[in-house]
NUBA-243638 format. One record per residue: x negated, y negated, z of N, C-alpha, C, CB in turn. Coordinates in pm, whole numbers. Glycine has a CB too. Example, Ala and Ser with C-alpha at 12.3 -4.5 7.8 and 13.67 -1.06 7.14 Angstrom:
REM NUBA-243638
{pt {-1319, 569, 780}, {-1230, 450, 780}, {-1320, 330, 780}, {-1131, 447, 905}},
{pt {-1285, 225, 708}, {-1367, 106, 714}, {-1290, -3, 787}, {-1408, 60, 572}},
This chain:
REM NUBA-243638
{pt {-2418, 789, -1907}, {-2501, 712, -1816}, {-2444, 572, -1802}, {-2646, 708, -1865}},
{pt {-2459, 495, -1662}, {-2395, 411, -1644}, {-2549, 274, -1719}, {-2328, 426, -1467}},
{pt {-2386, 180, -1752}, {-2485, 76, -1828}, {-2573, -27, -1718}, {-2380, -30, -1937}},
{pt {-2657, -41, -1707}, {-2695, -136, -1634}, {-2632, -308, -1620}, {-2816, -128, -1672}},
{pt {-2607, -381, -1523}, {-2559, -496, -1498}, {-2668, -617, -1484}, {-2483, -475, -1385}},
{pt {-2735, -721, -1499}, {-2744, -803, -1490}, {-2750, -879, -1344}, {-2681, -816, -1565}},
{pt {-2808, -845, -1238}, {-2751, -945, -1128}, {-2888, -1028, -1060}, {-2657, -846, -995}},
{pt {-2829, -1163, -1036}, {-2932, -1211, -945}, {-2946, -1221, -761}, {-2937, -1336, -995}},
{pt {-2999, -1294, -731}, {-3025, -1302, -552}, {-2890, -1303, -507}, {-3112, -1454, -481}},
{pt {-2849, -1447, -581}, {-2689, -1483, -540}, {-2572, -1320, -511}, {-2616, -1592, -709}},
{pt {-2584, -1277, -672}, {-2498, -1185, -665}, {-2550, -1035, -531}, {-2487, -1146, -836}},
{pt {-2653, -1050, -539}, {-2646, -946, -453}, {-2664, -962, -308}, {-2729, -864, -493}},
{pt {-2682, -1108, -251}, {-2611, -1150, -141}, {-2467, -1130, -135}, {-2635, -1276, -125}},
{pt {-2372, -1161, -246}, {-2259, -1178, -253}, {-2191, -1031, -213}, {-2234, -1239, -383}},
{pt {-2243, -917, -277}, {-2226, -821, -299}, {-2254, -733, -131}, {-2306, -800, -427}},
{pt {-2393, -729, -107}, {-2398, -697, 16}, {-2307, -738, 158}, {-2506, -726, 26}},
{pt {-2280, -858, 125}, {-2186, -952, 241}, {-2025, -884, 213}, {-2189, -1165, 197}},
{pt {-1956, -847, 78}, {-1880, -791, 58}, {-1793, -647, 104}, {-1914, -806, -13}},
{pt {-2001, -559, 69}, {-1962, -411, 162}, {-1980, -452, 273}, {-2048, -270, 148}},
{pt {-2014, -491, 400}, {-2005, -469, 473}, {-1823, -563, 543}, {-2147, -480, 505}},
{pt {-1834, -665, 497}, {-1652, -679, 535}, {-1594, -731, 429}, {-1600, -783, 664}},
{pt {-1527, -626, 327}, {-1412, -683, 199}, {-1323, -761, 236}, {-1324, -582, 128}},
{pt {-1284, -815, 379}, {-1175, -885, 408}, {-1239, -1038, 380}, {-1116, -849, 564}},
{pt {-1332, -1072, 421}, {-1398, -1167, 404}, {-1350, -1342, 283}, {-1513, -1075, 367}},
{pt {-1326, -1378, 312}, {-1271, -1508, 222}, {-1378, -1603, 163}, {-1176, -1607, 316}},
{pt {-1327, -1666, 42}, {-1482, -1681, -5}, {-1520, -1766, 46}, {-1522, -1701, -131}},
{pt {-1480, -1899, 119}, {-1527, -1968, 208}, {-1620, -1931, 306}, {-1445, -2005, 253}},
{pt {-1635, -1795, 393}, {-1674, -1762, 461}, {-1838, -1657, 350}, {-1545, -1710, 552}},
{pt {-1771, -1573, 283}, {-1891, -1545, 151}, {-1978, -1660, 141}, {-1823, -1526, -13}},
{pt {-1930, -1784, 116}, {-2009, -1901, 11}, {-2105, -1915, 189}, {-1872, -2099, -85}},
{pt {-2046, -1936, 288}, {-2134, -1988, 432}, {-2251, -1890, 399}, {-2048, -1956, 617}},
{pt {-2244, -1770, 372}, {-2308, -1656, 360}, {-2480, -1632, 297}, {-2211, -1594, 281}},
{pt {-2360, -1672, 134}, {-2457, -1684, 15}, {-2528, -1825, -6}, {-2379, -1651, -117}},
{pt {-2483, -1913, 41}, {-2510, -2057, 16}, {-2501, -2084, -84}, {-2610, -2107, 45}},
{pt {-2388, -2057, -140}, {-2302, -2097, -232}, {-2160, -2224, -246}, {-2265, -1981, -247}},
{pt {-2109, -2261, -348}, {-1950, -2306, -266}, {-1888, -2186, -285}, {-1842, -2443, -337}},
{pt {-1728, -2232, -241}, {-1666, -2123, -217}, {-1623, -2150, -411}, {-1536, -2122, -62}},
{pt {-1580, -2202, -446}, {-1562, -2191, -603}, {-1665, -2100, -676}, {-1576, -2336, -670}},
{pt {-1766, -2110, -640}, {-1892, -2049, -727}, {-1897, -1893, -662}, {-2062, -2149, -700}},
{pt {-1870, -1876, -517}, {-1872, -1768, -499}, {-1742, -1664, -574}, {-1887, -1775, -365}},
{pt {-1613, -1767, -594}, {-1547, -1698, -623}, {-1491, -1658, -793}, {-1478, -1736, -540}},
{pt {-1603, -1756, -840}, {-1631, -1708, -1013}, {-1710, -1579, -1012}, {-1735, -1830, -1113}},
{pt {-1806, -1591, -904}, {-1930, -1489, -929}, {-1867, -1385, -867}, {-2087, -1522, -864}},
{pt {-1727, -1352, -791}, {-1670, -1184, -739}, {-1602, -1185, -841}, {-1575, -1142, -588}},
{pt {-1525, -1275, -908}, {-1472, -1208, -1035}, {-1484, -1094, -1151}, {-1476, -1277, -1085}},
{pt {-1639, -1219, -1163}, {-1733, -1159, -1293}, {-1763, -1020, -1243}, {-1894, -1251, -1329}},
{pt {-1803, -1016, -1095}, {-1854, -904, -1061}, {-1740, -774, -1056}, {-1923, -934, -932}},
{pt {-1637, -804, -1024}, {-1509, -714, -1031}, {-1513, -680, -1167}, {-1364, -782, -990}},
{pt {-1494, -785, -1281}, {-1454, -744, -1425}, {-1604, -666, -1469}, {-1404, -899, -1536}},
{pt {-1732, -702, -1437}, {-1784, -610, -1465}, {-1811, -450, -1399}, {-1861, -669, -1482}},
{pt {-1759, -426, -1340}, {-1671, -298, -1222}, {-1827, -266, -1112}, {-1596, -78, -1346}},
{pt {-1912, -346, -1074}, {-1989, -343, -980}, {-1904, -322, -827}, {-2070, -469, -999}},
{pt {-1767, -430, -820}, {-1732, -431, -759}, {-1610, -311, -808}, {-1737, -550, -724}},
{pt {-1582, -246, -724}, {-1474, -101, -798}, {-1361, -105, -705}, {-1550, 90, -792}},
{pt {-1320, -130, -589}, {-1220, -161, -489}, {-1224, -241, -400}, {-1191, -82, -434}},
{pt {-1143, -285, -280}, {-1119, -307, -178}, {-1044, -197, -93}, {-1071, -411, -191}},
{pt {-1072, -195, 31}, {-1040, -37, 75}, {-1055, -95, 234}, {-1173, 117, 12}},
{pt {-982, -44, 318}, {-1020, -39, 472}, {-1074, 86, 535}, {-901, -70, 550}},
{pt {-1166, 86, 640}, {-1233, 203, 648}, {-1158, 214, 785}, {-1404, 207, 634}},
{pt {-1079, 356, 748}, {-1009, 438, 846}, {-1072, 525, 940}, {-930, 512, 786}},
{pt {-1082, 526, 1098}, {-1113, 629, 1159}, {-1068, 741, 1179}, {-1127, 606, 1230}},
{pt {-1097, 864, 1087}, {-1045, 995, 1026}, {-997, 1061, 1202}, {-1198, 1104, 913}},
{pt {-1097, 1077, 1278}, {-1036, 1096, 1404}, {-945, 1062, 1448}, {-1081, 1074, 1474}},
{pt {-947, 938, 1499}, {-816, 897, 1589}, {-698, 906, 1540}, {-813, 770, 1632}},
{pt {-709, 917, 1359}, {-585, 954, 1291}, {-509, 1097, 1305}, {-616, 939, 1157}},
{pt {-635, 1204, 1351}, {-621, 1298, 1373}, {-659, 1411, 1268}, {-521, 1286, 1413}},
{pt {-744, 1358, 1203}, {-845, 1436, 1127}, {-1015, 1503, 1175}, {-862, 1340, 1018}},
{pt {-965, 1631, 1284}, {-1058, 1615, 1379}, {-1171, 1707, 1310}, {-1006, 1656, 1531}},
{pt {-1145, 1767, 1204}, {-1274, 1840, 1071}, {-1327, 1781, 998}, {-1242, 1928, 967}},
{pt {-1473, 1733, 989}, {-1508, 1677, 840}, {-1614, 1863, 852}, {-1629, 1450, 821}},
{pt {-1611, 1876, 665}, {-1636, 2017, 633}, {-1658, 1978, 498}, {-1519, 2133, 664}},
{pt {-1839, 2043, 468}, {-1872, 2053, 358}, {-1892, 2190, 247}, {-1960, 1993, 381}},
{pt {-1850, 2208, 193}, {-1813, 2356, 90}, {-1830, 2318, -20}, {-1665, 2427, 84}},
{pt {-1927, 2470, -11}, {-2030, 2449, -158}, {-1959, 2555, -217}, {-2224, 2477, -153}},
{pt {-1909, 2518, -341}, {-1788, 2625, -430}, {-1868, 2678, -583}, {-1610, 2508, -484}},
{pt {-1877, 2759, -585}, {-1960, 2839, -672}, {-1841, 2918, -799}, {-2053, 2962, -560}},
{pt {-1854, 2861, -895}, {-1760, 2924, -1021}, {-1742, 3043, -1062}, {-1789, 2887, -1128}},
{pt {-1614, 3078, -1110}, {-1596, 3228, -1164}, {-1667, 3219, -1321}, {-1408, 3277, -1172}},
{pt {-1664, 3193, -1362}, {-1704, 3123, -1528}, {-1738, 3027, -1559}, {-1628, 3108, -1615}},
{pt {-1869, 2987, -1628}, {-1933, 2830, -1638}, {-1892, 2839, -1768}, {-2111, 2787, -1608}},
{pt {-1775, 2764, -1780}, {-1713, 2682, -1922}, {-1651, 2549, -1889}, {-1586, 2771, -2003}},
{pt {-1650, 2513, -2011}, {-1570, 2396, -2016}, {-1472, 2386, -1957}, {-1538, 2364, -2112}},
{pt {-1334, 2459, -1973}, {-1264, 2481, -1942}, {-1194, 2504, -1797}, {-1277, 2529, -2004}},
{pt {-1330, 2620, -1737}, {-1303, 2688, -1589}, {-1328, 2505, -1540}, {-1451, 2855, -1512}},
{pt {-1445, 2446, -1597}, {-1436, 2325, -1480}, {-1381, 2214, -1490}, {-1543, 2280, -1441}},
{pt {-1290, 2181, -1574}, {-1187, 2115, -1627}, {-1104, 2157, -1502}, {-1137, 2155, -1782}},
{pt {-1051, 2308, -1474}, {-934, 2349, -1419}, {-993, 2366, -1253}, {-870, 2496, -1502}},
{pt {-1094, 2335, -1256}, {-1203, 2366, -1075}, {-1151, 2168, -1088}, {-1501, 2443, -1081}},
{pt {-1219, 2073, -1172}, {-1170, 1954, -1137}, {-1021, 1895, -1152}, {-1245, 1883, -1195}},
{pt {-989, 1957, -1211}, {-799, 1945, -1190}, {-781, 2022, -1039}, {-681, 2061, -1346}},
{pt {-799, 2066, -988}, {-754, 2102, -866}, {-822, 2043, -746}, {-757, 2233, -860}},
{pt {-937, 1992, -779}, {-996, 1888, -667}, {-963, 1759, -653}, {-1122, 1871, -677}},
{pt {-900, 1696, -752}, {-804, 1568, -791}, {-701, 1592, -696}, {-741, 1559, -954}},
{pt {-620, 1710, -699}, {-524, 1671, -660}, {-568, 1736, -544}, {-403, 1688, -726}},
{pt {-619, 1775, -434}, {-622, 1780, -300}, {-663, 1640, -223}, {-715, 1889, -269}},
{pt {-580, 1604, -164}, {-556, 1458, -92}, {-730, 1491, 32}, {-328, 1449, 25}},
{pt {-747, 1623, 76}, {-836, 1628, 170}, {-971, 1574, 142}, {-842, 1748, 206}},
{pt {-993, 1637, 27}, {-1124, 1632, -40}, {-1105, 1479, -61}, {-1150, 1736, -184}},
{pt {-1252, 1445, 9}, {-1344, 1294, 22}, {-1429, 1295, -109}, {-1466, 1285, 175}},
{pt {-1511, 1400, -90}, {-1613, 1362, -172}, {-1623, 1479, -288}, {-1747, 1341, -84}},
{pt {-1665, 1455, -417}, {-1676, 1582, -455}, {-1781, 1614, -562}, {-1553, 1620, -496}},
{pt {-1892, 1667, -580}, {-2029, 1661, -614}, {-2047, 1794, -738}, {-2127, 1681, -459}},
{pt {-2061, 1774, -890}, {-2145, 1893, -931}, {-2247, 1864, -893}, {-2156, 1934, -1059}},
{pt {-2358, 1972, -878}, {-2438, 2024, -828}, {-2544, 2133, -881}, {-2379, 2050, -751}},
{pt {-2700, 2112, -849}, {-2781, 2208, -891}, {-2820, 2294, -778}, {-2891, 2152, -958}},
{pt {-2862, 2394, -810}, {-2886, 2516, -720}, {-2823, 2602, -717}, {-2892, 2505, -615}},
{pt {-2791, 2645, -563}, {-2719, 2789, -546}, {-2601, 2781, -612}, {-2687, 2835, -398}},
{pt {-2518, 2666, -560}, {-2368, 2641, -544}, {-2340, 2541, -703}, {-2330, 2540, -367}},
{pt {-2207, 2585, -762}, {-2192, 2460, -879}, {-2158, 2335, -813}, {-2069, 2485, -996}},
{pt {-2074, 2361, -673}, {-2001, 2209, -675}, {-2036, 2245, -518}, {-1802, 2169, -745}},
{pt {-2029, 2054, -474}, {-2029, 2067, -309}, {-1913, 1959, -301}, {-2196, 2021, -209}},
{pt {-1820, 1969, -200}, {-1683, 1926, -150}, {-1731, 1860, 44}, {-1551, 2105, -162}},
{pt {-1673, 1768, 37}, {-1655, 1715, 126}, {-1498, 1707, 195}, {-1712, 1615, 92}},
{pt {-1473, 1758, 325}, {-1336, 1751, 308}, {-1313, 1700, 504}, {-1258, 1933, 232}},
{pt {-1162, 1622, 507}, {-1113, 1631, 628}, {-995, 1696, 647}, {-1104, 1524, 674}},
{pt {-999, 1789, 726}, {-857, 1909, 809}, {-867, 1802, 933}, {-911, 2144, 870}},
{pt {-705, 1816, 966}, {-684, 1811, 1161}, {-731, 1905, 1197}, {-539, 1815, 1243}},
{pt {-747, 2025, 1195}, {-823, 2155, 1249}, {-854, 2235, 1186}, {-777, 2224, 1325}},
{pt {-914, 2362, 1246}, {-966, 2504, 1184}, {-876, 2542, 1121}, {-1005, 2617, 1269}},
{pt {-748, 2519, 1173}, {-603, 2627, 1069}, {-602, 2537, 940}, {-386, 2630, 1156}},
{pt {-645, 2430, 971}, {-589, 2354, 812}, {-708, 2366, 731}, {-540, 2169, 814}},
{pt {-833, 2392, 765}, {-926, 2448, 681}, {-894, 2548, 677}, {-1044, 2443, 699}},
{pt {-869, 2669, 750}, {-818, 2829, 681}, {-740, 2812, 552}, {-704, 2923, 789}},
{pt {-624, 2761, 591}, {-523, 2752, 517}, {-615, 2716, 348}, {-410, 2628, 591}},
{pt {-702, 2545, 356}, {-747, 2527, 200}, {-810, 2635, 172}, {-839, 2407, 162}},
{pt {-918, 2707, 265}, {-1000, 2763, 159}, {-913, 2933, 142}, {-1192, 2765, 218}},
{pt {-871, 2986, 213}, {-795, 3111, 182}, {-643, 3107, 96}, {-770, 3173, 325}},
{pt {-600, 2984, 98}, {-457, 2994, 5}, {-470, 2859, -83}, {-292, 2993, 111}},
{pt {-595, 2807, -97}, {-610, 2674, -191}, {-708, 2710, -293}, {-664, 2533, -110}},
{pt {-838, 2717, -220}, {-939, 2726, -311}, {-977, 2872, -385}, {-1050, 2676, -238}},
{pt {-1017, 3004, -246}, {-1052, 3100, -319}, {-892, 3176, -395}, {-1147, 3197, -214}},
{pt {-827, 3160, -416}, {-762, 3249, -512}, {-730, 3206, -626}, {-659, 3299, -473}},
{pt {-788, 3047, -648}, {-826, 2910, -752}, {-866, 3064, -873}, {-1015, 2752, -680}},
{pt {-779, 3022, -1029}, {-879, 3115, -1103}, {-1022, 3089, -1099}, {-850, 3117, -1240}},
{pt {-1059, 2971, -1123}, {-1202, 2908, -1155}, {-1289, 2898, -1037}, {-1190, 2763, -1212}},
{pt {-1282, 2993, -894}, {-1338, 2965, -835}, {-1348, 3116, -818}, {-1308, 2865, -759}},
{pt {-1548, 3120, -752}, {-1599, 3262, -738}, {-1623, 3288, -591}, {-1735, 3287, -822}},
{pt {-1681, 3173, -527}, {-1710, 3197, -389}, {-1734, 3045, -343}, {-1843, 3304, -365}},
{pt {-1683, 3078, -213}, {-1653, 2922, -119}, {-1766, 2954, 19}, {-1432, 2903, -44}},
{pt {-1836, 2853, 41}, {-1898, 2861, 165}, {-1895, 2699, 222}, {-2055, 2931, 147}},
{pt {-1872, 2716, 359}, {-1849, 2627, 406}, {-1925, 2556, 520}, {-1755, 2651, 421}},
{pt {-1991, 2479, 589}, {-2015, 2423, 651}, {-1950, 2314, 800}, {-2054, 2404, 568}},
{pt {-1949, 2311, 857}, {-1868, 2254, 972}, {-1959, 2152, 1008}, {-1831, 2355, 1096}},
{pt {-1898, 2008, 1029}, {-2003, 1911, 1084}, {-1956, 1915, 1275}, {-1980, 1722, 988}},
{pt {-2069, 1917, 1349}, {-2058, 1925, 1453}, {-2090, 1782, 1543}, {-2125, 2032, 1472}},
{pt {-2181, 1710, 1437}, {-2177, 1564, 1476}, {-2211, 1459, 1384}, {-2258, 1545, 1580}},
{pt {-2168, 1342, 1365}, {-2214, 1274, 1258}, {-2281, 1165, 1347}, {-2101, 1229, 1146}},
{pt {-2462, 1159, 1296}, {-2484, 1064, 1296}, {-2514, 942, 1224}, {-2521, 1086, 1336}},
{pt {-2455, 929, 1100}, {-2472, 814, 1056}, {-2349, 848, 958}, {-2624, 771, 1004}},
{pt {-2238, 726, 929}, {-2122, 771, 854}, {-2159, 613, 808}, {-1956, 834, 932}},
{pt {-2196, 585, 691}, {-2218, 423, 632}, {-2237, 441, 486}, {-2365, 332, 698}},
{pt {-2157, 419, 424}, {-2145, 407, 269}, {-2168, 293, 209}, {-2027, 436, 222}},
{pt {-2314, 179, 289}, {-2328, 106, 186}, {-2446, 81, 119}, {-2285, 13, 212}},
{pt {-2456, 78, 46}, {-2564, 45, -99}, {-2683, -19, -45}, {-2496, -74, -229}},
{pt {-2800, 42, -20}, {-2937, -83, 41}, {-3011, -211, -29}, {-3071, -2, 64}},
{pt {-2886, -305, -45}, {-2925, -440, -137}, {-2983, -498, -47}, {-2813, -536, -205}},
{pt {-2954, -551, 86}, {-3013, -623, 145}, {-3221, -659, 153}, {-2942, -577, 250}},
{pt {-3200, -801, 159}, {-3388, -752, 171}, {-3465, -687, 303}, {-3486, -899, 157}},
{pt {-3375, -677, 422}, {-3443, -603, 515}, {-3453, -453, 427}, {-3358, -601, 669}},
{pt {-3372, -389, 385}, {-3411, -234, 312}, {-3498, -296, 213}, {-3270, -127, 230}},
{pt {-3557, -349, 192}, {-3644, -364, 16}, {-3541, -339, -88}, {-3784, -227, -25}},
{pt {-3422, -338, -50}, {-3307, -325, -193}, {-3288, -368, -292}, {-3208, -344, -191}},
{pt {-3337, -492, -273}, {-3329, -598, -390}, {-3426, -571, -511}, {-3364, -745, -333}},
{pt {-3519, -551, -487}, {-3607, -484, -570}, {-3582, -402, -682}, {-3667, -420, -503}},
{pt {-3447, -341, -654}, {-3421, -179, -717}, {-3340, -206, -832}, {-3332, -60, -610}},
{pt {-3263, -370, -796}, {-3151, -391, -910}, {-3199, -459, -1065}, {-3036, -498, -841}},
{pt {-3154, -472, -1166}, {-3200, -535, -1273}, {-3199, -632, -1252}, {-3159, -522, -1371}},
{pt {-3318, -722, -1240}, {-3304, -850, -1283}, {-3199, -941, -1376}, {-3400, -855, -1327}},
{pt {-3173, -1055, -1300}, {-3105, -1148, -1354}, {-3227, -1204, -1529}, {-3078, -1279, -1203}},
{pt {-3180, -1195, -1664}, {-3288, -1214, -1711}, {-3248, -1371, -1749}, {-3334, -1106, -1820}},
């Protein structure tokens, strides 16, 4: 279980202003947070070294790159051991496609998030990648036909009531 962090208003202004543009300079952060830019840029430190903050990353449009599949597959195990899912997550590491990748309760052990340029390049993972995987029993897949909401960020802000949710600064 992850340890809890410590943060106050500041930091999670800081933080929110961050996900939405990492390019951001702290001069422009500190206009933000109403902070200086020195103080803002002790407080992304701290926040990096304590791994709140975990990357910087640019968000790529999977389309126009020519990633015209996003596809979710719920992969169901040949054997629930240690081992089989050691060797089910050694092989999801190394597929560059797979976005996201989820154990899971219910029907399915694991759910996969993935982008193909097309139908053949999803044939191809799940008939010569995944199902002949030892550790894998059955693959079902899903096709997204439209996305309406693609936003990966965290609801700190006080319009969501977010702030609320984090540990207090004590």
């Amino acid at each position: 279980m992850n340890e809890s962090v410590s943060v106050d208003g500041f930091d999670l202004r800081l933080l929110d202003a961050l996900q939405e543009d990492g390019a951001r300079t702290n001069q422009q952060l500190a206009d933000i947070v109403r902070l200086s830019a020195s103080q803002v840029s002790r407080r992304r430190q701290r926040l990096e070294e304590e791994g709140l903050i975990r990357r910087y990353r640019a968000d790529l449009d999977a389309a126009r790159l020519g990633f015209g599949v996003t596809v979710y597959i719920f992969v169901s195990l040949a054997t629930h051991s240690g081992l089989n899912a050691k060797r089910f997550g050694d092989l999801v590491r190394a597929m560059p496609e797979v976005q996201e990748a989820h154990a899971m309760t219910g029907d399915a052990d694991y759910l996969l998030k993935l982008v193909v340029r097309d139908l053949k390049g999803l044939s191809t993972l799940v008939n010569e990648v995944l199902l002949p995987h030892e550790s894998v029993a059955r693959v079902r897949s899903s096709i997204v036909l439209e996305t309406l909401k693609d936003q990966a960020l965290l609801p700190l802000s006080p319009r969501t009531g977010g702030y609320g949710t984090v540990a207090p600064a004590r």
